[in-house]
N, CA, C and O atoms as a printed pandas DataFrame, in Angstrom:
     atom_number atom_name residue_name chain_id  residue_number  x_coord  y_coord  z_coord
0              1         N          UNK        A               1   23.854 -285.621  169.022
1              2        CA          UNK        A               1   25.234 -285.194  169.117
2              3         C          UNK        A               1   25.267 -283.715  169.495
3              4         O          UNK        A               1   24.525 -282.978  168.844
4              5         N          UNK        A               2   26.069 -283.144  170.513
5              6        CA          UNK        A               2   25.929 -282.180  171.124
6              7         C          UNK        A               2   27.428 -281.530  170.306
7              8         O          UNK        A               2   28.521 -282.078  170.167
8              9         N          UNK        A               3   26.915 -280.040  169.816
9             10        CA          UNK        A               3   28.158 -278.961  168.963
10            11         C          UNK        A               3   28.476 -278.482  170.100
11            12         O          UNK        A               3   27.692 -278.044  170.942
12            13         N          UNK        A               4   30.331 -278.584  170.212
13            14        CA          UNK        A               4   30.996 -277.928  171.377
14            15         C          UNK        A               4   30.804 -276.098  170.663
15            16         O          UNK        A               4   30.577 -275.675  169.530
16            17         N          UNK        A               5   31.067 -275.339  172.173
17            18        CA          UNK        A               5   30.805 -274.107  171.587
18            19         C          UNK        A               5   32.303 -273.759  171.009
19            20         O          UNK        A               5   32.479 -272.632  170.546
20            21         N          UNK        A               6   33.609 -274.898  171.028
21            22        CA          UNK        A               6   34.491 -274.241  170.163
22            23         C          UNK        A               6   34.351 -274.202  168.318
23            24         O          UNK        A               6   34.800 -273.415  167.484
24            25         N          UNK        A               7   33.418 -275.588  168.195
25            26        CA          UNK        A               7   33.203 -275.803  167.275
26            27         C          UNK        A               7   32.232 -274.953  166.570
27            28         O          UNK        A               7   32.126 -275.360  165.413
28            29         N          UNK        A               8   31.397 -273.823  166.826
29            30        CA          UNK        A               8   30.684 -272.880  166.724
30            31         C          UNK        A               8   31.243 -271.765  166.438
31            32         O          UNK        A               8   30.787 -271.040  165.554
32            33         N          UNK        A               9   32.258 -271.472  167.105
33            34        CA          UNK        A               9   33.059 -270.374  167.573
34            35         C          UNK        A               9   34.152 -270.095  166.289
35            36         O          UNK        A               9   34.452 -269.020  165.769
36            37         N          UNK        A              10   34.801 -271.954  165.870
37            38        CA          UNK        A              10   35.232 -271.850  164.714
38            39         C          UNK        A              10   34.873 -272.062  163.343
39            40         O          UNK        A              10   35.719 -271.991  162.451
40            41         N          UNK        A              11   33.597 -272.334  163.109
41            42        CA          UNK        A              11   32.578 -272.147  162.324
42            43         C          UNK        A              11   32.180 -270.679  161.793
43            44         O          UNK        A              11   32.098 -270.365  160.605
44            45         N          UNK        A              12   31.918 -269.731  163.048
45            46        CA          UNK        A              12   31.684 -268.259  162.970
46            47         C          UNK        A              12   33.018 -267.810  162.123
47            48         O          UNK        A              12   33.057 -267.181  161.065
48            49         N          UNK        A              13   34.117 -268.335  162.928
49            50        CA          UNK        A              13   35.172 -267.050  162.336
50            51         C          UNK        A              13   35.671 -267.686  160.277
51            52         O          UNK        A              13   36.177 -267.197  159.267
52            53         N          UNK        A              14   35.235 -268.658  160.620
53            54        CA          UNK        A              14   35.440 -269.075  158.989
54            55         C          UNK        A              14   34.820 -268.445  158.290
55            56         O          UNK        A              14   35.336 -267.995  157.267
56            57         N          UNK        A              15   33.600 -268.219  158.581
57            58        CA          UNK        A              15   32.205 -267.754  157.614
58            59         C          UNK        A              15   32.707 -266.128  158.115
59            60         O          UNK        A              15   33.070 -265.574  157.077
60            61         N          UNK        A              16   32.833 -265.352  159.062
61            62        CA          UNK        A              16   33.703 -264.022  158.746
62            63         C          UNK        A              16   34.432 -263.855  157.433
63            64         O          UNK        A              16   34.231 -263.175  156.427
64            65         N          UNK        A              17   35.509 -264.875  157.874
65            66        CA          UNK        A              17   37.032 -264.118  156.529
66            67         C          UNK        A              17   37.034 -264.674  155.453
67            68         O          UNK        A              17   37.802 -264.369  154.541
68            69         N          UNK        A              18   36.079 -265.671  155.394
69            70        CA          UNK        A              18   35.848 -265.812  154.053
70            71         C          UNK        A              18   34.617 -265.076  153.180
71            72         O          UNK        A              18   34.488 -265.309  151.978
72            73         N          UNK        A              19   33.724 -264.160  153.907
73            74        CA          UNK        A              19   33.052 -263.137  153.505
74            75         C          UNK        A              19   33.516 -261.896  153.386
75            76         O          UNK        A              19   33.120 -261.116  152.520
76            77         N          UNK        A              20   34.614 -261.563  154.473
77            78        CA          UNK        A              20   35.491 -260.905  154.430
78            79         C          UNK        A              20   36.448 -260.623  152.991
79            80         O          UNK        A              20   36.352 -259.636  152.262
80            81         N          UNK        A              21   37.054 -261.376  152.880
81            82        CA          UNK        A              21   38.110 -262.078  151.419
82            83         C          UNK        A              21   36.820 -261.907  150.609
83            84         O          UNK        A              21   36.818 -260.676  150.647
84            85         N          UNK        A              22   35.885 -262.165  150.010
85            86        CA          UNK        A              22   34.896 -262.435  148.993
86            87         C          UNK        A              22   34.588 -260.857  148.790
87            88         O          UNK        A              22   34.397 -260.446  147.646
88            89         N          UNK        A              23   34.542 -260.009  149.845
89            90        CA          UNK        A              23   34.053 -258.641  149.698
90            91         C          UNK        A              23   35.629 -257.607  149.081
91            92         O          UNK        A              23   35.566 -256.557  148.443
92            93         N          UNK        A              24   36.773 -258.251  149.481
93            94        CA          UNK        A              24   37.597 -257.229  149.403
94            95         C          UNK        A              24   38.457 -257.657  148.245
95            96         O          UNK        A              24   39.124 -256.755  147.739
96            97         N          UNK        A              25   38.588 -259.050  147.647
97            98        CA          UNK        A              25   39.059 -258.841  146.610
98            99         C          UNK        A              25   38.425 -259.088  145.185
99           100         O          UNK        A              25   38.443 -260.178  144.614
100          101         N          UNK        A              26   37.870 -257.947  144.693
101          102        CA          UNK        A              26   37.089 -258.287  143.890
102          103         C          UNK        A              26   37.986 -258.052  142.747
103          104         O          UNK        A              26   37.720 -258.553  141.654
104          105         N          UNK        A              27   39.033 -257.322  142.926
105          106        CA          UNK        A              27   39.519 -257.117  141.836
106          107         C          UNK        A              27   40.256 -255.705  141.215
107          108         O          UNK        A              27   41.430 -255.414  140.985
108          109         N          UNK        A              28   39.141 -255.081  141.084
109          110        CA          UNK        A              28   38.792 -253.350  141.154
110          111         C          UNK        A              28   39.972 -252.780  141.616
111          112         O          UNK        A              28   40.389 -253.023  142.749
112          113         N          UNK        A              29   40.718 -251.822  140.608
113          114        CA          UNK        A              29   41.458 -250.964  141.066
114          115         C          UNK        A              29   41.576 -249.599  140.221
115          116         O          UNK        A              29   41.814 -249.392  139.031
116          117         N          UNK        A              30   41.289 -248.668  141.416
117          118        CA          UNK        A              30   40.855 -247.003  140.445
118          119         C          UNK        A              30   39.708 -246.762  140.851
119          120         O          UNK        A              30   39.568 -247.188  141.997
120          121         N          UNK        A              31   39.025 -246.390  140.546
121          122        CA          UNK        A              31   37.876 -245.034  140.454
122          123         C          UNK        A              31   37.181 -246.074  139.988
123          124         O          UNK        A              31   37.694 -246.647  139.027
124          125         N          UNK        A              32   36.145 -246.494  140.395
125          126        CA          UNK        A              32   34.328 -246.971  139.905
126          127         C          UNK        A              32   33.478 -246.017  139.118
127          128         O          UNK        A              32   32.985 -244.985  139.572
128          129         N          UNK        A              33   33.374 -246.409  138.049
129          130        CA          UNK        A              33   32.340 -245.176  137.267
130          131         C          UNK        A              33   31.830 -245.624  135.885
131          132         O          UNK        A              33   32.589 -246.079  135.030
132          133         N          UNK        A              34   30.842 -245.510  135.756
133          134        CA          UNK        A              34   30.188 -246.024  134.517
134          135         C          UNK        A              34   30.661 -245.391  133.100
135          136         O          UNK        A              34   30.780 -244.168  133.028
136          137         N          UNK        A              35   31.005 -246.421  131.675
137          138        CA          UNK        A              35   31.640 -245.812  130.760
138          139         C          UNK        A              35   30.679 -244.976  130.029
139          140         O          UNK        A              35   29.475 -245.182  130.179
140          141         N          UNK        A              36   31.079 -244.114  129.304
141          142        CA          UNK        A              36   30.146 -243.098  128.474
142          143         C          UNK        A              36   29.742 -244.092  127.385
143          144         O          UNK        A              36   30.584 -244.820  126.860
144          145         N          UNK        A              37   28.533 -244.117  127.070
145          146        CA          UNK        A              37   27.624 -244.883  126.306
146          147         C          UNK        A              37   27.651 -244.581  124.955
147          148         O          UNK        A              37   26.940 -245.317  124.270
148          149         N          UNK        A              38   28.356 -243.583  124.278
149          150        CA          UNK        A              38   28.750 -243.205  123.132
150          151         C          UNK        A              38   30.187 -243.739  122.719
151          152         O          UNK        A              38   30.987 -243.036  123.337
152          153         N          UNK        A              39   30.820 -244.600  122.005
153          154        CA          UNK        A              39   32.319 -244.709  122.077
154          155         C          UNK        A              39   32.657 -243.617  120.816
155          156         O          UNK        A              39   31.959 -243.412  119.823
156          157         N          UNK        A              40   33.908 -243.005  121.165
157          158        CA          UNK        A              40   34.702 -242.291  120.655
158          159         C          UNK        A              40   35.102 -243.180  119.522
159          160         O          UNK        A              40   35.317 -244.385  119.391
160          161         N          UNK        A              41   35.131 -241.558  118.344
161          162        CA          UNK        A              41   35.112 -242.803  116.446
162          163         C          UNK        A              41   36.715 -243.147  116.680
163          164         O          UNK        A              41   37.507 -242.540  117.400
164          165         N          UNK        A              42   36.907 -244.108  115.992
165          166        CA          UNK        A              42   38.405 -244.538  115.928
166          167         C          UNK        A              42   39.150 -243.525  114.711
167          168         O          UNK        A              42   38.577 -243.254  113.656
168          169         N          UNK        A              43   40.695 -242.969  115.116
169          170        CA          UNK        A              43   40.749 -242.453  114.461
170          171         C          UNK        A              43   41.819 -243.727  112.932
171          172         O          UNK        A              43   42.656 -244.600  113.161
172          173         N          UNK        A              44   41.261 -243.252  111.544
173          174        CA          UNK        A              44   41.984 -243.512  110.501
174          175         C          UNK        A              44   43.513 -243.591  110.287
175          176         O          UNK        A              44   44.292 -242.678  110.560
176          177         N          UNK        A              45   43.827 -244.716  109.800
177          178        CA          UNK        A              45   45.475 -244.281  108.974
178          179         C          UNK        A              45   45.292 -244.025  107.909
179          180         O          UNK        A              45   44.633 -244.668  107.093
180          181         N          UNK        A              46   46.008 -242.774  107.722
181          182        CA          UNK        A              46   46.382 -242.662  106.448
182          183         C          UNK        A              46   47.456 -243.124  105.521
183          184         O          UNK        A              46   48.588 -243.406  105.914
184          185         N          UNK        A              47   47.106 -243.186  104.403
185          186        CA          UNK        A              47   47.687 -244.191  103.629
186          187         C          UNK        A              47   48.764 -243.304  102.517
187          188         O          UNK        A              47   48.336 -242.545  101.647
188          189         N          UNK        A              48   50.108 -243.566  102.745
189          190        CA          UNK        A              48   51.089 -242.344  102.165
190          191         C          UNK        A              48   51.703 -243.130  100.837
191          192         O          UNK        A              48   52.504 -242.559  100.098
């Protein structure tokens, strides 16, 4: 069975925008940056 070259052609552009789409919505919004590895103490209520 012989692949027409449209069928190639629309094969390619699938595998584009859906790598495309896979790369751009990851999610992520803001600044990328690793959290500080120490967490800050919680502060207490006091009890009146």
């Amino acid at each position: 069975m012989k692949i027409c070259w449209v069928q190639t052609l629309f094969i390619a552009v699938v595998i584009i925008l859906g790598t495309g789409q896979l790369l751009s919505a990851c999610g992520q919004k803001g600044p990328l940056y690793l959290p500080d590895d120490t967490p800050k103490p919680a502060k207490k209520a006091e009890k009146k």
